[in-house]
BATOR-338334 format. One record per residue (C-alpha): x, y, z; residue number from 1; residue in three letters. Coordinates in Angstrom, 1 decimal, always signed. Layout:
N
((X, Y, Z), NUM, 'ala');
...
***
This chain:
144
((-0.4, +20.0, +2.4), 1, 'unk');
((+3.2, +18.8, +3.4), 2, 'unk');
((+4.7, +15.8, +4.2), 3, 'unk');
((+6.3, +15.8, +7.5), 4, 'unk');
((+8.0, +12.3, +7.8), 5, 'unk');
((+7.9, +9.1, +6.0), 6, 'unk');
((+7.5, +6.2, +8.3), 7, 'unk');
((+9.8, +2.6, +7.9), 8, 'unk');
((+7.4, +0.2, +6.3), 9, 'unk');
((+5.4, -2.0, +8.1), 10, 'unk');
((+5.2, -5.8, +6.9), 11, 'unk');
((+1.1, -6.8, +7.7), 12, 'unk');
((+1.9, -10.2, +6.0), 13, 'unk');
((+4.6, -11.6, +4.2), 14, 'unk');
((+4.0, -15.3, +3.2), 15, 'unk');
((+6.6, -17.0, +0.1), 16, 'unk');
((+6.1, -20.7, -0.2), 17, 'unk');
((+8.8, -23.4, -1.3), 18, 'unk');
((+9.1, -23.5, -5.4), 19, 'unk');
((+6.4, -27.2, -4.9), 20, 'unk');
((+4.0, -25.1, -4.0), 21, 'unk');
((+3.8, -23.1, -7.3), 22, 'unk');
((+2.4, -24.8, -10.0), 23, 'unk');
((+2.6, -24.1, -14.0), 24, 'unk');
((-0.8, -22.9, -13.5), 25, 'unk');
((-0.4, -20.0, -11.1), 26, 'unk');
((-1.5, -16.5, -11.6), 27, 'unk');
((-0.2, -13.7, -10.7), 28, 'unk');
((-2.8, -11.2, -9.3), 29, 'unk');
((-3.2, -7.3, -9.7), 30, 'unk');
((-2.3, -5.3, -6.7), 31, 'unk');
((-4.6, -4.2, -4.5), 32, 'unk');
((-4.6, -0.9, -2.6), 33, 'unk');
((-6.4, +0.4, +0.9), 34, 'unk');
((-6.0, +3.8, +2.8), 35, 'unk');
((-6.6, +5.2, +5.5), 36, 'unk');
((-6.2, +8.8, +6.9), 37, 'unk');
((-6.1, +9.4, +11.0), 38, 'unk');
((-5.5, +12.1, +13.5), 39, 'unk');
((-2.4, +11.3, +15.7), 40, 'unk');
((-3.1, +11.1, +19.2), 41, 'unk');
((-0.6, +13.6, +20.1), 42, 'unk');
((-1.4, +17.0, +20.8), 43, 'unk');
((+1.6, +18.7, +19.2), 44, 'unk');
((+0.8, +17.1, +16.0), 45, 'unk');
((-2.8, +18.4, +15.8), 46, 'unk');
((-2.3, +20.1, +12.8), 47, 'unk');
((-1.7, +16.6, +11.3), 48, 'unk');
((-2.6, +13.6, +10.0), 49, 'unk');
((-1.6, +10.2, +9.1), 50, 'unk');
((-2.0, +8.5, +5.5), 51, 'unk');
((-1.9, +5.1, +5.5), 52, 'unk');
((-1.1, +3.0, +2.3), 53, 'unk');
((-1.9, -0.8, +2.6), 54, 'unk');
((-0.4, -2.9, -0.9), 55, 'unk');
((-1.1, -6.6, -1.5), 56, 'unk');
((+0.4, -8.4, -4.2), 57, 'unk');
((-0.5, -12.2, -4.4), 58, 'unk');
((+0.1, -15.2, -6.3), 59, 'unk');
((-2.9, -17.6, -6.6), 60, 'unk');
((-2.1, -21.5, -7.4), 61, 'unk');
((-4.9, -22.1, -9.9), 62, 'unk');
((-5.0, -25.6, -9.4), 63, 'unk');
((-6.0, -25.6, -5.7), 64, 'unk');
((-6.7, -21.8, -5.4), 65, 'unk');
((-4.5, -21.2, -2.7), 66, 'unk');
((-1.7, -18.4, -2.3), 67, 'unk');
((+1.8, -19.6, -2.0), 68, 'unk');
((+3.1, -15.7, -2.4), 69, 'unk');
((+1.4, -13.0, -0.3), 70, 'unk');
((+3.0, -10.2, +0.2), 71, 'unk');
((+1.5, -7.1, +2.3), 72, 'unk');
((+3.3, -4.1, +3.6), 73, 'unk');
((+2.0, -0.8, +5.2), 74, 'unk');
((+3.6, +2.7, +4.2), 75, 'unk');
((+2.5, +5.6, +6.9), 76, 'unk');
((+3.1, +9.4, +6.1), 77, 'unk');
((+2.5, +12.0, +8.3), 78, 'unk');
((+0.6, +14.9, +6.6), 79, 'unk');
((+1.1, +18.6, +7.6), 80, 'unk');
((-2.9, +19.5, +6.8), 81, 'unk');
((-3.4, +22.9, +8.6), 82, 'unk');
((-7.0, +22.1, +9.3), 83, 'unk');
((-7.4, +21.3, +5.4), 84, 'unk');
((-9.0, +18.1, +4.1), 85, 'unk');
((-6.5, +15.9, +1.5), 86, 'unk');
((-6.9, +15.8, -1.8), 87, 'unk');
((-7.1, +12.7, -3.4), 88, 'unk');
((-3.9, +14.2, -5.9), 89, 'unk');
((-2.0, +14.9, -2.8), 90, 'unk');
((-2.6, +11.3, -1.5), 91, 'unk');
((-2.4, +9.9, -4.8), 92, 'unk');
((+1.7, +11.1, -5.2), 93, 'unk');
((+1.9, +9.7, -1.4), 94, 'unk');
((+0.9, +6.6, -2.6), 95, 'unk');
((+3.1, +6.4, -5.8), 96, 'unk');
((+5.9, +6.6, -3.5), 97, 'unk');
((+5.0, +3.8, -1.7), 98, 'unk');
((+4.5, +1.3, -4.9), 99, 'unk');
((+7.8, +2.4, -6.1), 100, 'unk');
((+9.0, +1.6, -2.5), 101, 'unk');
((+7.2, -1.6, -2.3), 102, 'unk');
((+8.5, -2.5, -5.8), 103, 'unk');
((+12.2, -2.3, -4.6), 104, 'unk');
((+11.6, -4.5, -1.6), 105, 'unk');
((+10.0, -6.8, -3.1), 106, 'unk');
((+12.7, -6.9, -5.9), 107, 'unk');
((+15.2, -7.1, -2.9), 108, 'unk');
((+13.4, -10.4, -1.3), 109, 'unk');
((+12.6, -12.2, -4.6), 110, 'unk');
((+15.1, -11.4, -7.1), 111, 'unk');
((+17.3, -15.2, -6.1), 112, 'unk');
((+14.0, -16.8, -5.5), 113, 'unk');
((+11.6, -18.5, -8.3), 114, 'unk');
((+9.8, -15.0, -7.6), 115, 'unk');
((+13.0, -13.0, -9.7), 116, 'unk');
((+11.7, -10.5, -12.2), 117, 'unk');
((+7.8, -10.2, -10.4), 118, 'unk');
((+6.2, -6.6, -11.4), 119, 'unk');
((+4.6, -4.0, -9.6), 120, 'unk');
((+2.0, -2.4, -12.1), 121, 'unk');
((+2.1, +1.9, -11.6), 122, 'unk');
((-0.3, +3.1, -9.8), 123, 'unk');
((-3.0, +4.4, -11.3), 124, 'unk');
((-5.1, +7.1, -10.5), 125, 'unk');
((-8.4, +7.3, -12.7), 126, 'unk');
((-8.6, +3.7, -10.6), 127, 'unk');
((-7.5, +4.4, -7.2), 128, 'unk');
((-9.3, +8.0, -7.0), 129, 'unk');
((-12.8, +6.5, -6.0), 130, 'unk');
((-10.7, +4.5, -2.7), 131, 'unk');
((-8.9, +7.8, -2.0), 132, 'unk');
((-12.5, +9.9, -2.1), 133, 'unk');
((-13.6, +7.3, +0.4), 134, 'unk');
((-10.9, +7.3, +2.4), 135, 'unk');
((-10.9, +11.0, +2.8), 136, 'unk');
((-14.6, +11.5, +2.8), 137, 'unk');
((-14.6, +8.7, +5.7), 138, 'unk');
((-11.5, +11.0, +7.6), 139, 'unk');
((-13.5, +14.4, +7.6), 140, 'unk');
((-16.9, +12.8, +9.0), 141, 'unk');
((-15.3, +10.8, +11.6), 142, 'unk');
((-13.3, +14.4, +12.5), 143, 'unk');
((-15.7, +16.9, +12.0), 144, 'unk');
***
């Protein structure tokens, strides 16, 4: 496995509410992870594949269970795969980089905002590795 290229990030959803809609009694809510590995379209990349890493980190008003911070951005690698399948250690580094990516934007957008000082927890693998299984397990049958 190699990476080939790391795509710009692509913002799914990025929702920050005024400072009234955060209440004393807000909680801030682990991340949550999705993946998704493809085969690109184009010929000359057959040897490829894509690995898509989705990461949500939300804030939940307790009071009227409602998000006023949402914050979702997609990383995409392109994966030099020789006909291999993935492992889910190779994805797992893939996706490492893309927390510590998503942790310095989101640092960038917040840190002036009531949202200064918000963490993005490491990635962890004994907790992502079922996902990335699936992920890969759902790649191979529907390219087999």
């Amino acid at each position: 496995m190699q990476l080939v290229k790391t795509f710009p990030p692509q913002v799914k959803e990025w929702k920050h509410l005024g400072v009234a809609t955060f209440s004393v009694k807000c909680e801030t809510l682990p991340e949550e992870y999705s993946f998704i590995l493809s085969s690109p379209e184009n010929t000359k990349e057959k040897d490829c594949i894509y690995f898509d890493v989705d990461i949500s980190k939300k804030i939940m008003n307790l009071v009227n269970r409602k998000y006023p911070f949402i914050g979702h951005i997609r990383y995409r690698y392109l994966i030099k795969n020789k006909n291999e399948t993935p492992t889910p250690e190779f994805c797992f580094s893939l996706v490492k980089d893309a927390a510590s990516n998503y942790a310095v934007y989101l640092h960038n957008l917040t840190r002036k905002t009531n949202l200064a000082g918000i963490k993005i927890n490491k990635a962890d693998f004994e907790v992502l590795k079922n996902d990335l299984a699936t992920a890969i397990e759902n790649w191979k049958n529907n390219h087999s």
